[in-house]
N, C-alpha and C positions, 0 to 999 in steps of 0.2 A: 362403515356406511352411516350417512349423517343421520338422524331420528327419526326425520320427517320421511325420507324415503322408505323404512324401515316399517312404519306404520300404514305404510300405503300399500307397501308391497304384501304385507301382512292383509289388509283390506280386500285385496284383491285375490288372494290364495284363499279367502274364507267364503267370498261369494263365488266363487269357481268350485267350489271344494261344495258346497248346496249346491247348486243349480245346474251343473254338467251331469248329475247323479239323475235329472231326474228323469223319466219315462213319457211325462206328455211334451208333446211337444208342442208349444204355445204359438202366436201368430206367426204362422208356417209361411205365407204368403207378405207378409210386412217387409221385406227385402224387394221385392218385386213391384213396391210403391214405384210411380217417376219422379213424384214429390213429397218430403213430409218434413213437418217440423218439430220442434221440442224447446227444452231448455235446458240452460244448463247451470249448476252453479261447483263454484271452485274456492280451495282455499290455497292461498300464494305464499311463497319463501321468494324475498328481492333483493337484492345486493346488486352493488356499483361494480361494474370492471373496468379501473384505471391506470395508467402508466403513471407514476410516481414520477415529479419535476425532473427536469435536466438543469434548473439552475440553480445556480451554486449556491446564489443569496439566499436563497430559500432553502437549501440545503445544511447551510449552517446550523438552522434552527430546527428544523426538521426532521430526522430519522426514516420517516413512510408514513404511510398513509396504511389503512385496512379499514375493508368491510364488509360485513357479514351479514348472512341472512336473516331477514326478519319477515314478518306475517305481513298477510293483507286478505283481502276477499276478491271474489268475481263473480260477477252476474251477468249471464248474456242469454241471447236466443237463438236458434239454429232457426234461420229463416232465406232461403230453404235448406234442406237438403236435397241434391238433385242424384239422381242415378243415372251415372255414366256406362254401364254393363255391370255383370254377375258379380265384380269386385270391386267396381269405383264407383267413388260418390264424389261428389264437391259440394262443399260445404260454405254457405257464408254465414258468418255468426257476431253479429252487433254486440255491443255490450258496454259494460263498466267494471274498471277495477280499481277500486283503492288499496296503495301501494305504500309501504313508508323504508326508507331506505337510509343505513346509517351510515356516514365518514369517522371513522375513530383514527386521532391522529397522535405520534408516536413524536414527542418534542423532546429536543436534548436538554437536559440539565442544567445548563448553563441557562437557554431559553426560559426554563422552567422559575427558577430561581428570580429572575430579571422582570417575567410577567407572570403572575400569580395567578390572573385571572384567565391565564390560554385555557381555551377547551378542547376536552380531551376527546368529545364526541360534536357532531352536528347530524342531525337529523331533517332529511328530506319529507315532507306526505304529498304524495301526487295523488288526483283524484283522474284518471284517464279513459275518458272516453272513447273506445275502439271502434273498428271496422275490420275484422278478420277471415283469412278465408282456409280453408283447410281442403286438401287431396285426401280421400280415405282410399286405400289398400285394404280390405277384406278379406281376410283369407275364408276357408271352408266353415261352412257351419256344424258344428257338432250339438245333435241334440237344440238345449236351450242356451248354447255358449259359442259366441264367435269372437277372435279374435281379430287387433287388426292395426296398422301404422297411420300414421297423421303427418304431413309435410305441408306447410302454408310460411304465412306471412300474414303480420297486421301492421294498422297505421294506426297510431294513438295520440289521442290533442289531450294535453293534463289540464284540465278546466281550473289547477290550485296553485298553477306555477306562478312565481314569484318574479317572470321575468321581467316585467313593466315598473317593478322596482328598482330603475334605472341610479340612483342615486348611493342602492346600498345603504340607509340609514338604519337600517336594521341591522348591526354587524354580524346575529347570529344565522341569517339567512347567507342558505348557499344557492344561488340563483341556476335555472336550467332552463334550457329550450323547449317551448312548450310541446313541436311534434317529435316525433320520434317511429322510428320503422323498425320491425322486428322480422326477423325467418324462426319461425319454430319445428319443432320435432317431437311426435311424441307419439307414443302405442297407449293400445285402450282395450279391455275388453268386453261387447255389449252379451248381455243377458234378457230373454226375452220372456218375459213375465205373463201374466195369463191377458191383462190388460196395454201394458205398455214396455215397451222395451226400455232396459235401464244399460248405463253404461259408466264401467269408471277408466279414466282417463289422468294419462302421466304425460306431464307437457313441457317441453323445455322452448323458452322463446330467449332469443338472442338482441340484443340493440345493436343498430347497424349506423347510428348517428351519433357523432361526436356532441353531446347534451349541455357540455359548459361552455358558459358565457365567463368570458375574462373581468373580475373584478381585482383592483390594485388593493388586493389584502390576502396574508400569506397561505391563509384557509381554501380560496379559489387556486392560487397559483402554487399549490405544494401537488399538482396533478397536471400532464398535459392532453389530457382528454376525458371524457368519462359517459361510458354507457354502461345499459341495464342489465343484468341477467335475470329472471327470474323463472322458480320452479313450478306448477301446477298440479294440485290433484282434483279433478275435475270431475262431477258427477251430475249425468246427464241423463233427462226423460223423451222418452220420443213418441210421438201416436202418431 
Protein backbone atom coordinates (compact mmCIF):
# COMPACT_ATOMS: atom_id res chain seq x y z
CA UNK A 1 0.00 0.00 0.00
CA UNK A 2 1.59 3.24 -1.27
CA UNK A 3 2.60 5.73 2.05
CA UNK A 4 0.30 8.15 1.43
CA UNK A 5 -2.72 5.95 1.61
CA UNK A 6 -1.43 4.27 4.58
CA UNK A 7 -1.36 7.57 6.65
CA UNK A 8 -4.69 8.55 5.75
CA UNK A 9 -6.13 5.53 6.41
CA UNK A 10 -4.28 5.58 9.58
CA UNK A 11 -5.99 9.36 10.03
CA UNK A 12 -9.11 8.09 9.69
CA UNK A 13 -9.21 4.81 12.04
CA UNK A 14 -7.94 7.37 14.76
CA UNK A 15 -10.64 9.93 14.49
CA UNK A 16 -13.34 7.15 14.28
CA UNK A 17 -11.73 5.38 16.99
CA UNK A 18 -12.31 9.17 19.37
CA UNK A 19 -15.49 10.32 18.23
CA UNK A 20 -17.87 7.12 17.57
CA UNK A 21 -16.88 6.27 21.43
CA UNK A 22 -18.66 9.18 22.48
CA UNK A 23 -22.12 9.54 24.44
CA UNK A 24 -23.45 13.14 23.45
CA UNK A 25 -24.53 13.55 20.62
CA UNK A 26 -23.71 16.73 18.90
CA UNK A 27 -25.72 18.71 16.22
CA UNK A 28 -28.57 16.14 16.02
CA UNK A 29 -30.56 18.07 13.54
CA UNK A 30 -27.56 19.41 11.02
CA UNK A 31 -28.43 16.71 8.50
CA UNK A 32 -31.86 17.94 8.14
CA UNK A 33 -30.33 21.48 6.76
CA UNK A 34 -31.72 21.97 2.93
CA UNK A 35 -28.63 24.07 2.68
CA UNK A 36 -25.31 24.51 4.23
CA UNK A 37 -21.92 25.20 3.36
CA UNK A 38 -18.28 24.85 4.52
CA UNK A 39 -14.79 24.31 3.28
CA UNK A 40 -12.52 22.30 2.49
CA UNK A 41 -8.92 21.77 2.22
CA UNK A 42 -6.86 18.72 0.73
CA UNK A 43 -3.48 17.51 0.14
CA UNK A 44 -2.80 15.87 -3.41
CA UNK A 45 -0.57 12.84 -5.05
CA UNK A 46 -0.67 13.66 -9.28
CA UNK A 47 0.83 11.66 -11.80
CA UNK A 48 0.50 11.39 -15.74
CA UNK A 49 -1.32 8.28 -17.41
CA UNK A 50 0.24 7.77 -20.83
CA UNK A 51 0.51 5.40 -23.56
CA UNK A 52 4.15 5.11 -24.43
CA UNK A 53 4.81 6.20 -28.64
CA UNK A 54 4.06 3.73 -31.31
CA UNK A 55 6.82 5.13 -33.28
CA UNK A 56 9.65 3.57 -34.13
CA UNK A 57 11.78 6.74 -34.50
CA UNK A 58 11.30 7.54 -31.29
CA UNK A 59 11.52 4.19 -30.16
CA UNK A 60 15.03 3.87 -31.13
CA UNK A 61 16.12 6.26 -28.52
CA UNK A 62 13.66 5.74 -26.04
CA UNK A 63 12.95 2.72 -23.77
CA UNK A 64 9.48 4.41 -21.88
CA UNK A 65 8.37 6.78 -20.29
CA UNK A 66 7.16 6.80 -16.21
CA UNK A 67 5.52 8.82 -13.67
CA UNK A 68 4.99 8.99 -10.43
CA UNK A 69 3.18 10.57 -7.85
CA UNK A 70 4.10 13.76 -6.33
CA UNK A 71 2.41 16.48 -3.82
CA UNK A 72 0.25 19.37 -4.42
CA UNK A 73 -2.38 21.27 -2.32
CA UNK A 74 -6.22 22.06 -2.60
CA UNK A 75 -8.49 24.70 -1.41
CA UNK A 76 -12.05 24.92 -2.36
CA UNK A 77 -15.52 25.70 -0.75
CA UNK A 78 -18.61 23.74 -0.52
CA UNK A 79 -21.13 26.27 -1.87
CA UNK A 80 -23.78 24.77 -1.45
CA UNK A 81 -24.47 21.71 -0.13
CA UNK A 82 -27.92 20.89 -1.08
CA UNK A 83 -30.06 18.04 0.53
CA UNK A 84 -31.64 15.72 -1.76
CA UNK A 85 -33.48 13.16 1.04
CA UNK A 86 -32.36 11.34 4.37
CA UNK A 87 -29.17 10.12 2.32
CA UNK A 88 -28.38 12.46 -0.74
CA UNK A 89 -26.83 15.65 -0.96
CA UNK A 90 -25.26 17.28 -4.04
CA UNK A 91 -22.56 19.17 -3.67
CA UNK A 92 -20.86 21.94 -5.75
CA UNK A 93 -17.44 22.78 -4.58
CA UNK A 94 -15.32 25.82 -6.39
CA UNK A 95 -11.91 25.71 -5.82
CA UNK A 96 -7.96 25.75 -6.61
CA UNK A 97 -5.37 23.16 -6.90
CA UNK A 98 -1.70 23.33 -7.43
CA UNK A 99 -0.54 20.38 -8.91
CA UNK A 100 3.06 19.44 -10.09
CA UNK A 101 3.51 16.36 -12.19
CA UNK A 102 6.70 14.59 -13.31
CA UNK A 103 7.76 12.60 -16.86
CA UNK A 104 11.01 10.50 -16.08
CA UNK A 105 12.20 9.25 -19.27
CA UNK A 106 14.00 5.87 -19.77
CA UNK A 107 16.82 6.51 -22.92
CA UNK A 108 18.85 3.80 -24.39
CA UNK A 109 22.46 3.96 -24.14
CA UNK A 110 23.42 4.53 -27.35
CA UNK A 111 21.04 7.86 -27.11
CA UNK A 112 22.61 8.51 -23.91
CA UNK A 113 26.12 8.29 -24.99
CA UNK A 114 25.52 10.66 -28.34
CA UNK A 115 23.52 13.34 -26.17
CA UNK A 116 24.88 13.94 -22.79
CA UNK A 117 22.69 16.71 -22.06
CA UNK A 118 18.92 14.32 -22.51
CA UNK A 119 16.81 14.75 -19.53
CA UNK A 120 16.02 12.18 -17.45
CA UNK A 121 13.09 13.99 -15.90
CA UNK A 122 10.66 16.96 -17.01
CA UNK A 123 8.51 18.42 -14.67
CA UNK A 124 4.97 19.96 -15.18
CA UNK A 125 3.28 22.70 -12.15
CA UNK A 126 -0.23 23.34 -13.11
CA UNK A 127 -2.09 25.89 -11.05
CA UNK A 128 -5.99 24.81 -11.73
CA UNK A 129 -8.71 26.49 -11.18
CA UNK A 130 -12.04 24.12 -10.76
CA UNK A 131 -15.72 23.99 -10.78
CA UNK A 132 -16.62 20.58 -9.12
CA UNK A 133 -19.69 18.70 -8.26
CA UNK A 134 -20.11 15.72 -6.06
CA UNK A 135 -23.33 13.04 -5.32
CA UNK A 136 -23.05 12.16 -1.43
CA UNK A 137 -24.48 8.69 -0.48
CA UNK A 138 -24.88 8.76 3.31
CA UNK A 139 -25.34 6.05 4.99
CA UNK A 140 -26.90 5.71 8.72
CA UNK A 141 -25.70 7.79 11.43
CA UNK A 142 -24.05 6.37 14.34
CA UNK A 143 -23.72 8.45 17.43
CA UNK A 144 -21.16 11.37 16.25
CA UNK A 145 -19.88 9.20 13.06
CA UNK A 146 -21.33 8.82 9.64
CA UNK A 147 -20.02 7.49 6.90
CA UNK A 148 -20.40 7.88 3.24
CA UNK A 149 -19.53 7.68 -0.96
CA UNK A 150 -18.78 10.63 -3.23
CA UNK A 151 -19.38 10.25 -7.35
CA UNK A 152 -18.90 13.57 -9.31
CA UNK A 153 -16.94 15.27 -11.89
CA UNK A 154 -14.91 18.65 -12.32
CA UNK A 155 -13.79 21.03 -14.98
CA UNK A 156 -10.41 22.64 -14.54
CA UNK A 157 -8.74 25.64 -16.54
CA UNK A 158 -4.67 25.51 -15.28
CA UNK A 159 -4.26 29.44 -15.18
CA UNK A 160 0.04 28.21 -15.55
CA UNK A 161 -0.05 26.28 -18.73
CA UNK A 162 2.36 26.82 -20.99
CA UNK A 163 0.31 26.44 -24.00
CA UNK A 164 0.56 29.69 -25.82
CA UNK A 165 4.14 28.89 -26.01
CA UNK A 166 3.53 28.14 -29.33
CA UNK A 167 7.21 28.18 -30.58
CA UNK A 168 8.61 25.82 -27.85
CA UNK A 169 11.75 28.03 -27.30
CA UNK A 170 12.02 26.82 -24.05
CA UNK A 171 12.94 23.13 -24.80
CA UNK A 172 12.57 21.99 -21.18
CA UNK A 173 8.72 22.80 -21.23
CA UNK A 174 6.42 20.05 -21.80
CA UNK A 175 3.36 21.95 -23.23
CA UNK A 176 -0.57 20.76 -22.20
CA UNK A 177 -4.01 21.79 -22.69
CA UNK A 178 -5.03 24.13 -20.57
CA UNK A 179 -8.96 22.47 -19.83
CA UNK A 180 -9.22 19.40 -18.69
CA UNK A 181 -12.55 17.17 -17.28
CA UNK A 182 -12.33 14.86 -14.62
CA UNK A 183 -15.15 11.78 -12.92
CA UNK A 184 -13.93 11.16 -9.44
CA UNK A 185 -14.73 8.69 -6.73
CA UNK A 186 -14.24 8.81 -3.26
CA UNK A 187 -15.71 7.76 0.48
CA UNK A 188 -15.48 10.08 3.45
CA UNK A 189 -16.24 9.97 6.96
CA UNK A 190 -18.08 13.10 8.58
CA UNK A 191 -17.76 13.61 12.43
CA UNK A 192 -19.87 15.83 14.15
CA UNK A 193 -18.37 18.10 16.72
CA UNK A 194 -20.06 20.13 19.39
CA UNK A 195 -19.86 23.22 16.98
CA UNK A 196 -19.14 22.09 13.35
CA UNK A 197 -19.07 19.07 11.59
CA UNK A 198 -15.70 17.95 10.36
CA UNK A 199 -15.01 15.45 7.76
CA UNK A 200 -12.21 13.50 6.14
CA UNK A 201 -12.20 12.60 2.73
CA UNK A 202 -10.44 9.99 0.20
CA UNK A 203 -10.80 11.09 -3.54
CA UNK A 204 -9.75 9.53 -6.54
CA UNK A 205 -10.33 12.02 -9.75
CA UNK A 206 -9.61 10.60 -13.16
CA UNK A 207 -8.77 12.85 -16.60
CA UNK A 208 -10.99 12.19 -19.42
CA UNK A 209 -8.93 14.58 -21.87
CA UNK A 210 -6.23 13.77 -23.96
CA UNK A 211 -3.81 17.05 -22.46
CA UNK A 212 -0.84 17.00 -25.10
CA UNK A 213 -0.16 19.14 -27.55
CA UNK A 214 2.15 17.82 -30.42
CA UNK A 215 5.51 19.41 -30.37
CA UNK A 216 8.32 18.05 -33.01
CA UNK A 217 10.75 17.07 -30.11
CA UNK A 218 11.35 13.55 -28.97
CA UNK A 219 10.21 14.56 -25.03
CA UNK A 220 6.40 15.38 -26.42
CA UNK A 221 6.29 12.49 -29.03
CA UNK A 222 7.84 9.51 -26.80
CA UNK A 223 3.81 9.54 -25.59
CA UNK A 224 0.47 9.19 -27.60
CA UNK A 225 -1.64 10.82 -25.20
CA UNK A 226 -1.57 11.95 -21.62
CA UNK A 227 -3.89 12.58 -18.87
CA UNK A 228 -4.14 13.22 -14.99
CA UNK A 229 -4.58 10.87 -12.24
CA UNK A 230 -4.55 12.35 -9.07
CA UNK A 231 -5.14 11.14 -5.41
CA UNK A 232 -6.96 13.25 -2.48
CA UNK A 233 -7.11 13.44 1.19
CA UNK A 234 -9.40 16.01 1.88
CA UNK A 235 -10.45 17.59 5.20
CA UNK A 236 -13.51 19.46 5.35
CA UNK A 237 -15.57 22.07 7.86
CA UNK A 238 -19.23 22.47 7.53
CA UNK A 239 -21.83 24.86 9.65
Amino acid sequence: MPKYLRIAVLLVLLCGAGRAVSQVTYLASFDKKKIHFGIQLGYTQSKFEDAYTLDDEVRESLQGTTSYYTPGFHLAIIAPDLRLGNYFNFRLIPGITLINRTFSYNWTEAYVNQHHGADAKRSVESVYGEMAFDFKFRAFRYRNFRPYLTSGGSYGFDFASMRNNKNNTDQSIVRLNTSDLRYTVGLGFDFYMRYVKFAIELKMSFGLLDLKIDDDDLYTRSVDFINTRTFMVGFTFEG
